[in-house]
Structures are given as C-alpha cells and as structure tokens.
N, C-alpha and C positions, 0 to 999 in steps of 0.2 A: 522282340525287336527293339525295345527303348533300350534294353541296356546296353545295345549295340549300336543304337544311333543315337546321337540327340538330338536328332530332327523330328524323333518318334517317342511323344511323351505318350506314361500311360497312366488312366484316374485309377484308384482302387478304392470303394467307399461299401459298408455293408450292403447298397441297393447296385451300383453299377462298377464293371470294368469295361474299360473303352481306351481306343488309340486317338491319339490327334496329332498332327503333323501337318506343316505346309508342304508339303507332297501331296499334288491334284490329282488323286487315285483313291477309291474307296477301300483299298486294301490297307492304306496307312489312317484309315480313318474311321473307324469302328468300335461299334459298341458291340461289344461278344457277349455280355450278357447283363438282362437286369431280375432283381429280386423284389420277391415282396409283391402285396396284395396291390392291385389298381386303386389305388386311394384320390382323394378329390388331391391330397397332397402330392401324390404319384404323378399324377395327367399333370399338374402343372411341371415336375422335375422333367416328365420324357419331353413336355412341348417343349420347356430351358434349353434340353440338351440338343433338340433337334433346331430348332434356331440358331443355335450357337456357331453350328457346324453351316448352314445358310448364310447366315452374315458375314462367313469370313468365305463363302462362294466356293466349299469346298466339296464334292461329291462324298457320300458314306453311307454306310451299310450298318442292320441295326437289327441280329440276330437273336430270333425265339427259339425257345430249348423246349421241347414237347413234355423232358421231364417237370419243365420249371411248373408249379401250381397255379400260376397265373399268365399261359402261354396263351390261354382263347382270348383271355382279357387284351393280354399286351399286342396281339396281331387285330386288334380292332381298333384300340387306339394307334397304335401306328399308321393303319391306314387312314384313320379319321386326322390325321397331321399331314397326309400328302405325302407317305411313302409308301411305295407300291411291290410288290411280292414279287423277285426275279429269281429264286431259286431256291431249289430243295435241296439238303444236305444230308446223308446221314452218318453220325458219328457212331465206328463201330469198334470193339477190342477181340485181341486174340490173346491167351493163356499160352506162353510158352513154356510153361512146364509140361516137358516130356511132348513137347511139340515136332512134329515134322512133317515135311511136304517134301514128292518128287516132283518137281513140276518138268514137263515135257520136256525133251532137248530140243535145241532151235538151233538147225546147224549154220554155221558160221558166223554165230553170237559167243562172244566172251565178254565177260565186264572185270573193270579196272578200278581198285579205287582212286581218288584226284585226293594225294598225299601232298600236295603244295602249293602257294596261290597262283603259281607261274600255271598251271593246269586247269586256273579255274574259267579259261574261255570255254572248255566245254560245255559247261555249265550255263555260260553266258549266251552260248550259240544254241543250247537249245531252249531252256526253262523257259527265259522272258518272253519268245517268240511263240512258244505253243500256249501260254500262258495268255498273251497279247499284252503285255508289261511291256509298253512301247519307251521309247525316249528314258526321262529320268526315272521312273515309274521300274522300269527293267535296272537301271544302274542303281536303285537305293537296293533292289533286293540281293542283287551279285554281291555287293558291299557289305552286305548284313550279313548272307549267306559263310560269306570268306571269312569275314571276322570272325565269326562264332564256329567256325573250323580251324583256323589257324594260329588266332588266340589265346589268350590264358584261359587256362581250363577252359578246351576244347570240347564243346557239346555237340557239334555236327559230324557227319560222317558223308560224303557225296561219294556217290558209285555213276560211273559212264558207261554204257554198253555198247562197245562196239557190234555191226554186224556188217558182215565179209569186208570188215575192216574200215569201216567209215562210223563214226560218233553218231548215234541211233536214238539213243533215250537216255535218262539222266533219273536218279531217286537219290532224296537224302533223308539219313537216320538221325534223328536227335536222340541223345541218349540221358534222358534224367532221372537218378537212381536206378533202378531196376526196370522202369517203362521206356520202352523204344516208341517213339513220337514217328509214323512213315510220313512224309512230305514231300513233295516237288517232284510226283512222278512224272516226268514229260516224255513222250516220244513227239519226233518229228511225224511229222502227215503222209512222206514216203514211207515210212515201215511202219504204220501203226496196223492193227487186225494181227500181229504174230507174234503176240504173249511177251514182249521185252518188257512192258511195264510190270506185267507180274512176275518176270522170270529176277529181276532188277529187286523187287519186295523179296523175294521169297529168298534172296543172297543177302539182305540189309539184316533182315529176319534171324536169320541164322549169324549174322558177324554180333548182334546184338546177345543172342540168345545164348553165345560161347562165351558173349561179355558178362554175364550173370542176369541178363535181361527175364526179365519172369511175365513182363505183360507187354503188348505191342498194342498200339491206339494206332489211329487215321481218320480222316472225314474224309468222307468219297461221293463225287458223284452219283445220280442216277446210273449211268453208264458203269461206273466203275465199281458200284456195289456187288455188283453181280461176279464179277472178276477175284474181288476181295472173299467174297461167301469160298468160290472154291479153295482158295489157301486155308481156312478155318476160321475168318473173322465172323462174328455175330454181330449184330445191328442192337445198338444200347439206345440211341437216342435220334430223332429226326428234328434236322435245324429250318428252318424258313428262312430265306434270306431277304431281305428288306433292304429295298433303296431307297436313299433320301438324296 
C-alpha cells in the first residue's frame, strides 16, 4: 500500500513492520508484525508504538503470528496496554505445481477480467461495501487497488463475476514472482451461499498458475477457511487480531 499512496507510510526495523497513515481506519494503520523476545526493552517499544497511534486518535490493529516465538508473550502484553482481541485469521498456502480443481458449474455465472480503470467501478460497487470501507476508508483502497493494476509494473489482476448478468462478486490476484497473493474476495449479500467467491479463486488460481505461478497464499476467515480447505489450501499459520 505505501508505495501506492503516500498517505500510507510503512516502518521496517528488525523488531516491527507496521502502516501508518492519516486515514481513520485500522486497515491503513497496522502493525503486521513484531519480533523478538518480550524484553523489559520490548514492553516499553510495544507501549511507544501503541501510544503513538493514541495520540494522533487514530484506530489500529496489532497482529500476533502463532508461528512467531513470542506470540503467548505479545497477546498478554497487548492486552495488558488496552487492546482487546477482535478476530481470528488464518494464513494459509496452496502448491500449484501440477495443481488442479473442478469446482462446480454455477449456472448463469461468468467472470470477466476489469482490463481498465474505466471498469474499476465494479470493483468499487462491491469490495468497499461488503468490506464496510465506508466514505474515504473505501476510496483510498479503490485508489490503491487501480494503481497497482494499471500502473507501472502492474502487480494486481481483478476478476468480476457476473451472475444472470448482474456484477455478483469481485477477487483480486497479486502476482509476486512466482506467489499468487488471493485478496479482496467479496460477494454482495444477494448472491452469497453459491460458491462465486470460490468459483472467482479457483479462475485467479489458474490465470496465475498459467502465469508460472508455483504457490498461491491468502488469509481467510473463520468462514472462509473452510471454503478455501476444499480448493487445496492448508492452514500455515493462525493470526489474532488486536484492536487499539
């Protein structure tokens, strides 16, 4: 996202990576991960960083990695700073070598990819709203989205799926080196329960897969793990998610 906005700076230091941005949405304001033992020198950086993001009255989120060696630690002191645990994530990968899935026909579903930014209200009309990326919150991610699609050296790929002809759900491919990144699966609340989100993956899957793609990542819901297991995805890592 920073190198697509500059509203979205991001830290990189051996102990943390984190976003910050005057965008009041905890999506532009995260810490994705920290390293390193709980140290008396630790608890004072995680309180730094957690006040920091306080004082400028900005919401944010402040994610533990189950593989990390000091995740029991870092989910105690988080909560002992006044952030409180809103969701479970799991980060999981699939092997596309010599990969394949038929997934179900869904009659009167086709998907299309959005080749242009003139296309990308699709996008806009579903993501931010199933998402709930209200106001500017919805327009920095469209923004980001389109850039990094239409751009120099284009890394995104969006797919729209219609059904019986009306814009349904929405998935976009990131493609870096050889790993397909799946993101921004959204259906709308009229057609959800008939497989568009994984019919939408399992088409990104394969445009990647022809691309020399050799592994395919996502973080999925509770919900959506389950969805994900039947395409081929294994569960690598579970996140905690943490509000501040």
């Amino acid at each position: 996202m920073s190198l697509v906005s500059p509203r979205i700076l991001m830290e990189r230091t051996p102990q943390v990576i984190r976003h910050e941005s005057d965008i009041i949405h905890p999506v532009y304001n995260s810490v994705i991960a920290y390293h390193g033992a709980v140290s008396e020198e630790a608890l004072v950086e995680i309180r730094t960083i957690a006040e920091h993001y306080r004082i400028r009255r900005i919401p944010f989120t402040w994610l533990s990695w189950s593989h990390d060696a000091n995740a029991d630690d870092l989910t105690k002191v988080l909560e002992a700073n006044g952030l409180s645990k809103v969701d479970d994530i799991t980060g999981m990968s699939l092997s596309l070598i010599d990969w394949s899935h038929e997934a179900p026909a869904i009659p009167g579903f086709f998907i299309k990819p959005i080749r242009k930014a003139s296309e990308m209200f699709y996008f806009r009309d579903i993501v931010p709203p199933v998402f709930r990326l209200d106001g500017e919150a919805g327009d920095v991610l469209v923004h980001i989205c389109e850039a990094a699609a239409f751009g120099e050296n284009p890394k995104y790929r969006h797919y729209v799926g219609f059904l019986n002809g009306e814009p349904a759900a929405v998935a976009t491919a990131v493609h870096e080196g050889d790993t397909i990144g799946i993101y921004n699966v959204a259906t709308l609340d009229a057609y959800r329960r008939k497989g568009l989100g994984s019919a939408l993956t399992v088409h990104a899957l394969r445009e990647g897969q022809a691309a020399g793609g050799r592994l395919a990542v996502l973080l999925a819901s509770k919900l959506g793990a389950n969805v994900y297991r039947t395409i081929g995805f294994k569960e690598e890592t579970a996140i905690e998610v943490y509000l501040g």
